[in-house]
Each structure stands twice: as structure tokens, then as C-alpha cells.
N, C-alpha and C positions, 0 to 999 in steps of 0.2 A: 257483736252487734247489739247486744240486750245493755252493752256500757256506752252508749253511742245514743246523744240528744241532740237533731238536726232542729234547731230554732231560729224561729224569728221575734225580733223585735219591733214591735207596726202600733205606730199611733198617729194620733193629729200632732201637727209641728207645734214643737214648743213643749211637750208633754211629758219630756227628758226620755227620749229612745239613748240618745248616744250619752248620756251622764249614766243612764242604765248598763247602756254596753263593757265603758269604762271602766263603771266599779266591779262590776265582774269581770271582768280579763284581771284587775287588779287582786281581787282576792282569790283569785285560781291561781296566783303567781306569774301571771304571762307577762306583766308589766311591773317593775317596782317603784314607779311615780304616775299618777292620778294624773291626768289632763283634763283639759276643764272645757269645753263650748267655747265661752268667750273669749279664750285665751290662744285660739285657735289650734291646739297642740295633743287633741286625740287622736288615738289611733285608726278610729276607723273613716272619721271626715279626713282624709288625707289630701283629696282635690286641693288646689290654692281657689279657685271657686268655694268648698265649700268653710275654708279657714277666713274668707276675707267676709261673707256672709254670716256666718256661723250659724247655716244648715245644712242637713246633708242629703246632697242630690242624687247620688249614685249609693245602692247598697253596695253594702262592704260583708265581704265573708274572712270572719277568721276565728281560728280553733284553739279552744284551752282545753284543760283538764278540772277536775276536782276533786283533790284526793283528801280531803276532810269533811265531816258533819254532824250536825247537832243532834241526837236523840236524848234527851235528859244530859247528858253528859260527853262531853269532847272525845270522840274518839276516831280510828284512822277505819279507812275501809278495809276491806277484806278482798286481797288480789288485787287486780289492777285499777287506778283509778277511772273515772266516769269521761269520759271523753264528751264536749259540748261545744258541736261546731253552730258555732252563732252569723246571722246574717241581719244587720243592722240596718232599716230599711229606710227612706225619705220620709217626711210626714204631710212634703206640701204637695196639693195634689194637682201642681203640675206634673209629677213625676211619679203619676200613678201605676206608670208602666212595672217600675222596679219593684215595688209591693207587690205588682199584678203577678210576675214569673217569680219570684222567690214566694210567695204563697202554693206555687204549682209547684214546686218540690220538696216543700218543708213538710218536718213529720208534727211539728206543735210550733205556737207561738206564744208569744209574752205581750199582750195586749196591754201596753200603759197609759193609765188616763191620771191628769191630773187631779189632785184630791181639791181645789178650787171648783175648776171648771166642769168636772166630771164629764159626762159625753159629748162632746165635739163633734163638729158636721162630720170631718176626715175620721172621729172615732168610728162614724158609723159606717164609713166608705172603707177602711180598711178591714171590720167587721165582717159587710158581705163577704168581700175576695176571702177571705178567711173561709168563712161558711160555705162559700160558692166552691172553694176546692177541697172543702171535710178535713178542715184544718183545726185537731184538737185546739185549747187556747187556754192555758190562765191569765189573771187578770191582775197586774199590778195596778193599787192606787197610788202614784206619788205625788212628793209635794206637798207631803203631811204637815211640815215644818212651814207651810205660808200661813199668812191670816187669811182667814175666812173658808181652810179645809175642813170638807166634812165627809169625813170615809163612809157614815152610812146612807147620809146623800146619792155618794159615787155610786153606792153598789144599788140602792134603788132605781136611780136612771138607767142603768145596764139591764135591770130586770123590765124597766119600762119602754125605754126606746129603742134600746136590741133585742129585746125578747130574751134575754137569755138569763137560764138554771144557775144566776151565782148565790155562789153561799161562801162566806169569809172561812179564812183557814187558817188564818196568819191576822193579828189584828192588831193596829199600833196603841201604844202606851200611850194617850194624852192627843195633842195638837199644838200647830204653831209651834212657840216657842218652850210649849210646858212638852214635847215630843221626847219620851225618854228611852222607848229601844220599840218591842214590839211581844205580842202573847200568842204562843203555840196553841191554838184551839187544840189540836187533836193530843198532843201529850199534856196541857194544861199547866203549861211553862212559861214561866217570862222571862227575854231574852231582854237585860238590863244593859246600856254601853256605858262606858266608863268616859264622862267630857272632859278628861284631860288626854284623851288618845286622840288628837284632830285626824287621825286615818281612819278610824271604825274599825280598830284590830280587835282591841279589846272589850271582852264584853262578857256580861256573868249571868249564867243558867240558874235563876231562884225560882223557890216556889210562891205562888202568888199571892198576894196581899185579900184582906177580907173585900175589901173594893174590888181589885181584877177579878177575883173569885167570881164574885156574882155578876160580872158583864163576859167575864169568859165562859162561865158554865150556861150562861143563857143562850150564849152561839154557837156554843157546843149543842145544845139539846136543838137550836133549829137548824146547825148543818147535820144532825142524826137522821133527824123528821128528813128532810130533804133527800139524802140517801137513800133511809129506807124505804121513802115512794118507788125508787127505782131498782133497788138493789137484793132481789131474795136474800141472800146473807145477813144483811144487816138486817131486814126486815123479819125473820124469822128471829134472831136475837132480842129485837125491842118487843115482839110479839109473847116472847118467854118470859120475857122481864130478865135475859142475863146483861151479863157483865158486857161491854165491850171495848176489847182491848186496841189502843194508839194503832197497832200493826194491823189489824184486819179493818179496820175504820180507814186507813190509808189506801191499803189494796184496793176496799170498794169505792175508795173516791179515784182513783187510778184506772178501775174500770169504766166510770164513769164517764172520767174527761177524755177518757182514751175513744169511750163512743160519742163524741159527741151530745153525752144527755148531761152533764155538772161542768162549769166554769169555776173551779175554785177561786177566791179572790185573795189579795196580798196587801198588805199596807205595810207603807213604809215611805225612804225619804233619799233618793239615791243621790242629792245633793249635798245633805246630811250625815250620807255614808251610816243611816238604822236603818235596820230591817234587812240588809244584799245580802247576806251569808243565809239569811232563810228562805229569801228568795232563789238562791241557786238552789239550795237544798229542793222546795216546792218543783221547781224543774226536774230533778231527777226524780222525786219521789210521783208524780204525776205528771206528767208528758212522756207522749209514747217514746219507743226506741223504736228502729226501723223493721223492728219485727211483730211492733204491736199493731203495726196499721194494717188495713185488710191488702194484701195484693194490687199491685198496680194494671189497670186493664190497658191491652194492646189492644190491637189489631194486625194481621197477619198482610205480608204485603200483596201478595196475589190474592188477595180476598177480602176485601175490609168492612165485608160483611159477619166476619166470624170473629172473636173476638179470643183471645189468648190470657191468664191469669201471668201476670211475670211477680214471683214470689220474691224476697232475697236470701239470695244462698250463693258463698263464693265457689264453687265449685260448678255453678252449671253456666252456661252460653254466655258472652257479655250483651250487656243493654242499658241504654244510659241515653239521658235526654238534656240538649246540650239549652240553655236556660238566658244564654247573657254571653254578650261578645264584648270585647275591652281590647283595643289598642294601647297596648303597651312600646312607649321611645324603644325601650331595650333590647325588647323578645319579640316584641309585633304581636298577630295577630292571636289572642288569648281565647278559647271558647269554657268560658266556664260550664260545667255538665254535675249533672248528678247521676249516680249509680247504682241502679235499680235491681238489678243482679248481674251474678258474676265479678271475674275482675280483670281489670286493664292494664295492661304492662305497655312500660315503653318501647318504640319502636312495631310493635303490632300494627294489625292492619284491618280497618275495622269496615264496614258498609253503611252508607247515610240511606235510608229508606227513603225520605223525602225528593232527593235526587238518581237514587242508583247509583251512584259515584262510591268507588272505594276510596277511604282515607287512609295513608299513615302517618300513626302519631310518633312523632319524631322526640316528643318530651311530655314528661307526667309533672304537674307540679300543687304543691299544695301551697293555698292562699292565704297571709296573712295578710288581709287590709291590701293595701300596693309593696308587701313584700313575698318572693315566692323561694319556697323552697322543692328542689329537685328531689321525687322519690321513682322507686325501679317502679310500681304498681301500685295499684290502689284499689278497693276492695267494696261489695255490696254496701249501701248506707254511706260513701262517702260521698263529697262535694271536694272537688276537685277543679283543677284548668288543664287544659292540653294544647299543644304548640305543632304547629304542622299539617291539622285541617283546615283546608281553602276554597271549601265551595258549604261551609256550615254556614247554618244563620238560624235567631232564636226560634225554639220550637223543632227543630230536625233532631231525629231520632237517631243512634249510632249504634248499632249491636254489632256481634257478630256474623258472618257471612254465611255460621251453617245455620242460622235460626234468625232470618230477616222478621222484625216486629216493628211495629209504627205506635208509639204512645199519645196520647193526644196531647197538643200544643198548648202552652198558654194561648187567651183571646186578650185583644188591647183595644181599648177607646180608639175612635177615629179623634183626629185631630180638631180643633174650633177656632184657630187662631193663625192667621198666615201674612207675613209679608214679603212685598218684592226684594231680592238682596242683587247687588250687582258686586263684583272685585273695583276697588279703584286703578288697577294698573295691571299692563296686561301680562308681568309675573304672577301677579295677585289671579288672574284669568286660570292659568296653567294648572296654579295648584287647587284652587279651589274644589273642583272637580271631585278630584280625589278626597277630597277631606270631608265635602260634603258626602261625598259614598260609604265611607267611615261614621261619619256621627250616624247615618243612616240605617247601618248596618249593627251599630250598637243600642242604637233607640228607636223599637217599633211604632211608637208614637211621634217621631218627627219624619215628614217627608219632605220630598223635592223634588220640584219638576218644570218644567219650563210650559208658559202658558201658553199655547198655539194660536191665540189670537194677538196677542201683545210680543209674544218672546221673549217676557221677560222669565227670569229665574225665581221662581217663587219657593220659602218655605215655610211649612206648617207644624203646628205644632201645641201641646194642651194647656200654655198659657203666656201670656208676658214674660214671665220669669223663665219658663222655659226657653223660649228664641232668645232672650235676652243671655242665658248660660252659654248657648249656640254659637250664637255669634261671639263672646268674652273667647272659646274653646277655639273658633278659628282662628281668630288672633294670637293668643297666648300658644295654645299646641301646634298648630299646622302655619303660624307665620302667614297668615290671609287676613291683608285688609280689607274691609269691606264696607259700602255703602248700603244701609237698609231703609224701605221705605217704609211709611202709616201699617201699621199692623191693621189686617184688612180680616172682617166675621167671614167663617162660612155658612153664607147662606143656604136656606133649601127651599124647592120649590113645590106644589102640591096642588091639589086642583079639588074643586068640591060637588060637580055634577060629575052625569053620568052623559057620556056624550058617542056619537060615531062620528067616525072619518073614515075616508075612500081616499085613494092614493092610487095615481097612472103615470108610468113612466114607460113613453113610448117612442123611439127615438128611430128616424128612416135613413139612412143615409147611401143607399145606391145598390147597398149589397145586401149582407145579412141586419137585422135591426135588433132595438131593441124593445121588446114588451115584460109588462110587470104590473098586475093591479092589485091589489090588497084593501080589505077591507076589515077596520079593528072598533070592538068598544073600549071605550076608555069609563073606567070607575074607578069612584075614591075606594083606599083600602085601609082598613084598619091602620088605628098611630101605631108604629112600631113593627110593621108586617113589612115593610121594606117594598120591592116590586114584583108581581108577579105577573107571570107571560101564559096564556092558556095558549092553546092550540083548539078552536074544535072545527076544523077544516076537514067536510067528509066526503064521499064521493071523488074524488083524487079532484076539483075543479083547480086547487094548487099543488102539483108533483111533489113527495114529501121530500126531495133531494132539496128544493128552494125553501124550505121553511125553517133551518138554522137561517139564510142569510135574512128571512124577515125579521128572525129573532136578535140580530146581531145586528140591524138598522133599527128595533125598536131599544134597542137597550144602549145604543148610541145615541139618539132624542134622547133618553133617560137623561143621559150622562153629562147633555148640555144645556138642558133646561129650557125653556121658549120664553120668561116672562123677561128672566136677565141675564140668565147666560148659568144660572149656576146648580145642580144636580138636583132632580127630580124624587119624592120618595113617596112612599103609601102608595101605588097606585097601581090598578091591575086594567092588565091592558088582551084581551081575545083575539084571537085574529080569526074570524068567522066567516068570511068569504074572500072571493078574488075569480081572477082568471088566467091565464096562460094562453102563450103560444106556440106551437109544434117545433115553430122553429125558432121565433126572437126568443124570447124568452130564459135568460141565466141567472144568476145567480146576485149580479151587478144591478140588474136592472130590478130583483126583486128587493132590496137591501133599500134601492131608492125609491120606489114603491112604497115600502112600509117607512120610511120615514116621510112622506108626503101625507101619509095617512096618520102619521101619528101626528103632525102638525096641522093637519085639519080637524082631526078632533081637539084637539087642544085650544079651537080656538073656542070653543064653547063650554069649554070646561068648567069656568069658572076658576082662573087660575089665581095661585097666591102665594106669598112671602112669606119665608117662616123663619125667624132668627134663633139662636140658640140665648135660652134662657138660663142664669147661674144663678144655682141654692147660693145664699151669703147670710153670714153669719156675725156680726160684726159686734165684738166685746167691750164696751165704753164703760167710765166712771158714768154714774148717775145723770150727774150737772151738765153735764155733753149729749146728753140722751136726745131732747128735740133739737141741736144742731142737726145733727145727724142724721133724724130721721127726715126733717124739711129737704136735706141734702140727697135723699134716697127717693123722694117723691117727684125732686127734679129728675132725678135719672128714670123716671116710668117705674120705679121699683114697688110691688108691694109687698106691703107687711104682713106676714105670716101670723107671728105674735113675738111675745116680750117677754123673757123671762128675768124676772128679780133676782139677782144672789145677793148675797153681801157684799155693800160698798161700788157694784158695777151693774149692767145691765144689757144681757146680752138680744140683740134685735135680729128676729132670722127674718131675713127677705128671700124674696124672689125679683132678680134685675135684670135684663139684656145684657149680654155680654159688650154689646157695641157700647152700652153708657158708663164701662167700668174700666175702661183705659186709664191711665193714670189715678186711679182710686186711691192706691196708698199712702202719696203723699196728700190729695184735698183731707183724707180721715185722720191722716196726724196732724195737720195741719188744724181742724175742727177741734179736736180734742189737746193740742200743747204734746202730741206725742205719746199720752198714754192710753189712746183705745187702738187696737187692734181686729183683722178683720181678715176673714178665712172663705175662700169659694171654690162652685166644685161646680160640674154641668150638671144641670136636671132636667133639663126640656126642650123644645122648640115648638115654639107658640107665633103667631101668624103675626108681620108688621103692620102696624098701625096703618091707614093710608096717609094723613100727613108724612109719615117716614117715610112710608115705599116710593113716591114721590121723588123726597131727596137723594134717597138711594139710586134710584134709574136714573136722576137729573146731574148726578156723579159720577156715574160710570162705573160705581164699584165693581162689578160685576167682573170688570178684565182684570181686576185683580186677583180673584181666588178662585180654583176651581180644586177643592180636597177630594 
């Protein structure tokens, strides 16, 4: 396990994740020809979606080796090679989910940001998830080799808009076109390539020039300083005035990244094919192994108050948290898992916590990209698939039977984007069913569900591009034509006084009857507090047997909203009085009670609109800059601010989701094709009333309910 690197690769699209993945599978030997993006012919965008696009929508897990490395001089390792299962993640954040559960099991990642653009909205959104699940990190800068990179740029934005402890490690030789290999900050080496070797095999270890000398000794003395803030070793060395040597300057930066307190940084050029061979090195020399990280916390399943350390070690109980489902033509249903402790053999029989359901796994296999291969077991620290559980789904725990444990789940964005889909023919009817259950089952971020006011078939999902794959995948995979209509926002709905409502449901009909009265305040609640339900009903005037069904008629109002039809949030609702009767009175008639009551206070509420507003980022040439921005002020969008780089100028807004439908082609369109333009969700902010208006005079409402 201590030769074992579970990494990810997570940036903004376009910031070379999968040129990065490439050249490493290449010079580990996994590959002996380089695939390129454009060419559609990598290994790990394997999708025909993601070859006809050339991005990549779905992560990809697959495993190399490294059995060489640079210390001053080329030598082989000692014992077995480094084993480095890599997961290659999306960058657009439609498909923030994939980033979202591969950060929940990885031990480190490889943060790439373009030595151009340096932090990107999506830099900063794959970031949190990073940070949000204590996900060590280094940091590659690529795209040294463009005009207008500036690697100490990069790493100043990373200390400015992420907050985060980088100090360079690895620093490249030159820029653009003068890019000649790259300098070993901690051994004080320059790693020269040889540009008659078009692969980046070749390349020679010298000592550095009076030039490199003095820009590498300068980032050597401020990644020392930086260290020894945090590091007693180091600090009691610079303290002495001794020596410090390449291998204990390593170790403390290894401690470092490994706690979360140093981001080392890497420049280099994986288009270029300078710099990867130190960049793998950087990966094993700093990113944990599955023994550096602290303990994974459970939960016991008869107790989920008490909490369990699950350490890795192959010898005790299995435990493993299954991460990602994938429909495979060949083999069916795949649950990709990671292995927390213990190990898995085929044909075993394991317990899903989540369900109580025994599983057996009928097949072990390990994942390359969309190739697998069959092994008897698999062991703590691996990521792995298995063939034969049927009631998993992402986030369910799997251990063994003598030692039931529950890990905590990834969490995933709700959806902001939905339209109606219908089958054109009623083969297209039969199958859809199923296949929508499928994409459903492999992507927590897209749902489906049929609308009860309309009937029709709706599905949702985190953006155009996303329903737009959806729908390409039912066609192409499952043979389902389909008709789609207007991609419709999810709206939400929100109130801003403090109001009461009284609610009576009294019903006589000969025999026994029905009574029910309820009485609730309704108050605005904090943005982001979701809904809360009090109870302070005292003296028994309502039987506590009736007060889940008030709370299960109040939280149905929630659910359908009173202004348009679509989910209520922020708001806290009391239920403080009522009455009963000996004998009408059940459970039926309290349920209708308290939603009579919650729509009488609701009518004084002050009720309102709130659309989902999206961060946008959009990267233009100069001379496009007021197209653009007169183009952003028709859509209600405002400007954040503007920043200058060389030769372009990037504009962050803030825009409705509703006014960014078809964006992509108006912004090529504006600019002849060369500005680009990147969104992510950030808010929901109240509709205009000229819009609310058009909104209720449309009827959108029966369109979405997420």
C-alpha cells in the first residue's frame, strides 16, 4: 500500500486534464502511442460522445505503474514499482457530479490550471470538492508553451482566489516558444529535453546555468521559508543555520501536502510532452499513499450515533464504498467501489448497509478506461468494479456481514435545468423506461419523473450539455427515439412576511365524520436554511399520534408551491394551535387541515419568485469585449468585474439561467469564434416582476417540478 497513488485529475475544461492523463499512461509504458483530444483517440475519453465533442463527460479510472526516476541521475527503483491508479475527471461543470464522488474516494489530486488563464471559475469549483473531502492536491501549471503564459501569475492567483499554501517545486525553463524542459527546485537540477525527440523521451539532467542559478535559488530559499513556517524539522535546521538536504526537504514537503497545510506547484507543458516525467515523479514523491491519510470515519449500522475508525489493512473485515454505476453492452451492470479495508474475493458475499440486502459478487475486475480485466481479489487502497450487485447505487456501503459499517456518501447538486421528453413510437415507449432508469441510476445529478399535473415525462438535469448527452445516449446506447421539448428553469418559490393561517376540515356524512383544525405561523428563514417544521403544540389540544400527518400535509404545500406550482424553500412554518375530536377526527382529515392552513397563511406572506442565477465567465479577444458585454446586459446579467490578461479579456458576470439558453453559439457568433465562455450555479435571486408576469402568463410552471 505505501507503493499505491489513488489520484485524480480535476480542472476547468480545456486546461489539458486528459493531454495530462495521456502522457502519463505514456511514459509509465501503459501506452506506446500518445493520443491527442482533437484527434479523438485517448484512452480514457473513450465515450463516442466524448470523441465527437472532445471533452470528457464521464470519469475514467485506469492503473499504470512507475518503475523509473530522477534524482540527479537516472536510476531504477528499489523492489517493486509505484503502482498509480489515476481517475481522469470532466472539467465542464455540467458534470460536476463525476468530480463530486471521485474526490470522495481519492487519496490526492493533480489540480491542472492553464499557465494562460490560470484560475478558472470550474478551478475554483473543483477546488472546494477537493478541500470539502481533505483531498491532498498538487498543482500543475500547463500550457507553458502558449503565448502569453505566466507560471508566476498562475501561482499567485491560486494563493489569491483559493487561498491556498502554494510554493513552486518544479519550475519551467523559459515560456511560449523559448520552453526548454524545466528546474528541480529541491535538488537544484535542470531537466533539459532534447527537440529532435518529438515524444519527450529524451532528456538530460545538468547542472544549472548562472541564470537558472539565481531564479532557482531564489524559490528554493521561499519554498524553505514556507516549509519551515509549518514544519519543526525544517525549521529548527534554518534556525541553526545547517545544511538542508534534497531528501529531508522532500519528506517535510510530503508532510505537508499530505496534511493539507503546502500545495506544491509544477510547471510544465503536457502538450509539449516538458516537464511529465517530473511530474509523476512530484506525485509519488508528495501525494499520500493509502496509508498516509487519517482513517476513514463510519458509522455502525445499529447506531449511527457512534462512529467506527476503518483503518487499511488487508487482513481485517471487508469495507468498501461503491462510488459510480456504468452500464456496460457486455457485462451489464458495473459498480465501481473503492477499498477501504480488508479484501474482496470473487464469488464472496458481502452486506449493503444502506439496504440490508446481502450481495454476491459474482466477478472482481480491474478498470482500464472501458477495458476490464478479471482478477480473483482485490485488496485495501484499490479501486476496482464488481459484477453481480443489484440493489447498489452510488454512495451504498458494502462490507462484510461480521462487521456491518455505513461510510458517509458523496452529496450532489440538485438539478436547475429540465425538459419535457416524450418516445416518438410506442417501441420507443417500452424501452425508454428502462434506459431512462439506467442513466438515472448512473448519474445522481439527472432525474425523471412524470409531472402529476400535466403527465408528461419530465427530465432534469445541471445543464444544456448535460440533457443534451442524455438524450444523444438514448439514442446511440439504448435505440430510443425521442421528442424533447423547451428546456424549462427550476424555479423556487419563497415568501417574505411573517404570517398565520387557521385551517378546518370538517366533513359530516351520516355516520362517523371527519374533524381536523390546525393552526401554523409561517416565517421567512434564513437563504440556504431550507424548511423547518416546529411542533410547539402543548397541553395534548392536538393528540401527538396526528402531528406527523400535519407535518406530511405541511411539507406537501412545500412541495407544490402556491404562487406557480413550483417548490417552496427558506421558510419555517410552527404549528401552535388546533383542535380535535373524540371521535371524527384521524389522521386524513389532519393532513387536510394543515394544508388549508398553510395556504391561508400563504396568502399574506408576501410570496415570490426566485430563479437560479449562474457565475459566467466568459474569455474574449479585447476588440469583442463591448459586443459582449451590451449582449450580457440584454440578458439582466451583471458585471462583477473585468480582468485584463494579454491579448484577451476575461468578464465574470452574474446571469439567469433562463437568459443563457443557447449562449454558446450568440458568443461565437459575437466574437468570429474565438471567445469562449464557462458557467457554474451560484445563486437564486427573486424574478423581476415584468418576468414573473410572463412566467405565470406561460404556464411554465407545469413544466418543472425538481
Amino acid at each position: 500500500m505505501e507503493r499505491t497513488r489513488n489520484i485524480g485529475i480535476a480542472a476547468h475544461i480545456d486546461a489539458g486534464k486528459t493531454t495530462t492523463t495521456e502522457r502519463i499512461l505514456f511514459y509509465t509504458g501503459l501506452i506506446h502511442r500518445m493520443g491527442e483530444v482533437h484527434d479523438g483517440n485517448t484512452v480514457t475519453d473513450w465515450m463516442n460522445q466524448e470523441k465527437e465533442r472532445g471533452i470528457t463527460i464521464t470519469s475514467a479510472a485506469i492503473t499504470c505503474f512507475w518503475t523509473q526516476r530522477r534524482d540527479g541521475v537516472l536510476k531504477n527503483f528499489e523492489g517493486m514499482p509505484f503502482r498509480i491508479n489515476i481517475i481522469d475527471t470532466p472539467g465542464h461543470v455540467d458534470f460536476t457530479a463525476e468530480v463530486e464522488r471521485s474526490m470522495r474516494i481519492l487519496d490526492g489530486a493533480v489540480a491542472v490550471f492553464c499557465g494562460v488563464a490560470g484560475v478558472q471559475p470550474q478551478s475554483e469549483t473543483v477546488w472546494r470538492q477537493a478541500t470539502k473531502y481533505k483531498v491532498p492536491r498538487i498543482a500543475f501549471v500547463n500550457k507553458m508553451d502558449r503565448v502569453g503564459a505566466d507560471f508566476d501569475n498562475a501561482v499567485e492567483e491560486m494563493r489569491c482566489k483559493l487561498g491556498a499554501y502554494a510554493y513552486p517545486v518544479i519550475i519551467p525553463i523559459g515560456s511560449e516558444d523559448e520552453l526548454k524542459g524545466v528546474i528541480d527546485v529541491v535538488s537544484q537540477k535542470a531537466i533539459v529535453y532534447d527537440d529532435s525527440d518529438p515524444m519527450g523521451v529524451e532528456y538530460s539532467v545538468t547542472d544549472l546555468t548562472e541564470e537558472q542559478e539565481i531564479r532557482a535559488q531564489s524559490v528554493l530559499d521561499q519554498l524553505i521559508a514556507a516549509v519551515a513556517n509549518k514544519d519543526n524539522t525544517i525549521a529548527e535546521l534554518v534556525i541553526e543555520d545547517r545544511p538542508i538536504e534534497p531528501a529531508v526537504l522532500k519528506a517535510a514537503i510530503r508532510r505537508l501536502t499530505c496534511g493539507l497545510e503546502l500545495v506544491p506547484v509544477i510547471g510544465g507543458s503536457a502538450f509539449k510532452k516538458k516537464g511529465m516525467q517530473p511530474l509523476v515523479d512530484a506525485i509519488i514523491d508528495y501525494l499520500p499513499s493509502p496509508l498516509d491519510i487519517p482513517p476513514m470515519e463510519g458509522h455502525l449500522e445499529d447506531n449511527l450515533d457512534k462512529s467506527v475508525q476503518i483503518a487499511p489493512e488487508d487482513g481485517k473485515e471487508f469495507c468498501g464504498l461503491a462510488f459510480k454505476l456504468w452500464t456496460d453492452p457486455f457485462v451489464g451492470k458495473l459498480v465501481f467501489f473503492r477499498v477501504y479495508r480488508g479484501t474482496l474475493k470473487k464469488g464472496s458475499t458481502v452486506i449493503n448497509t444502506a439496504t440490508g440486502k446481502k450481495e454476491r459478487i459474482s466477478r472482481v475486475l480491474m478498470i482500464q478506461a472501458n477495458k476490464r480485466t478479471d482478477v480473483d481479489a482485490i485488496y485495501s487502497g484499490d479501486i476496482a468494479a464488481i459484477v453481480g450487485a443489484r440493489k447498489v447505487a452510488t454512495g451504498h456501503t458494502l462490507c462484510s456481514q461480521k462487521a456491518p459499517v455505513m461510510l458517509e456518501p458523496p452529496t450532489f447538486p440538485e438539478p436547475v435545468i429540465s425538459l419535457a421528453i416524450e418516445p416518438r413510437t410506442t417501441a420507443d415507449r417500452e424501452k425508454m423506461s428502462e434506459a431512462l432508469q439506467r442513466l438515472s441510476d448512473e448519474d445522481p445529478t439527472f432525474k425523471c419523473y412524470t409531472n402529476d399535473e400535466t403527465g408528461q415525462l419530465i427530465i432534469a438535469g445541471m445543464g444544456e450539455l448535460h440533457l443534451e448527452i442524455i438524450r444523444d445516449r438514448l439514442l446511440k446506447e439504448f435505440k430510443v427515439d425521442a421528442n424533447a421539448g423547451t428546456p424549462q428553469i427550476a424555479y423556487r418559490e419563497t415568501i417574505t412576511q411573517s404570517t398565520k393561517g387557521e385551517g378546518k376540515f370538517v366533513r359530516q356524512s351520516g355516520g362517523k365524520g371527519q374533524y381536523g383544525h390546525v393552526i401554523i405561523i409561517m416565517e421567512p428563514n434564513e437563504t440556504g436554511k431550507g424548511l423547518e417544521i416546529e411542533n410547539k403544540i402543548v397541553g395534548g389540544v392536538i393528540p401527538k399520534e396526528f402531528i406527523p400527518a400535519i407535518i406530511s400535509g405541511l411539507k406537501e404545500s412545500v412541495a407544490g408551491g402556491v404562487l406557480a406550482g413550483y417548490p417552496m424553500v427558506d421558510l419555517k412554518l410552527t404549528i401552535i394551535d388546533g383542535s380535535a375530536h373524540d371521535v371524527d377526527s384521524n389522521e386524513l382529515a389532519f393532513k387536510m387541515a394543515a394544508i388549508f392552513a398553510f395556504k391561508d397563511a400563504a396568502k399574506d406572506a408576501g410570496m415570490i419568485l426566485l430563479e437560479p442565477v449562474m457565475k459566467v465567465e466568459v474569455s474574449t479577444p479585447e476588440e469583442y469585449q463591448g459586443d459582449i458585454l451590451g449582449d450580457i446586459n440584454r440578458r439582466r446579467g451583471k458585471i462583477v468585474n473585468i480582468d485584463s490578461k494579454p491579448q484577451i479579456a476575461l468578464i465574470n458576470t452574474e446571469v439567469p439561467l433562463s437568459e443563457m439558453f443557447g449562449y454558446s453559439t450568440i458568443v461565437r457568433s459575437l466574437s468570429k469564434g474565438r471567445a469562449s465562455y464557462s458557467m457554474e450555479p451560484l445563486k437564486f435571486e427573486q424574478v423581476p416582476e415584468n418576468i414573473l408576469a410572463t412566467i405565470l402568463d406561460t404556464g411554465q410552471s407545469y413544466a418543472v417540478r425538481v
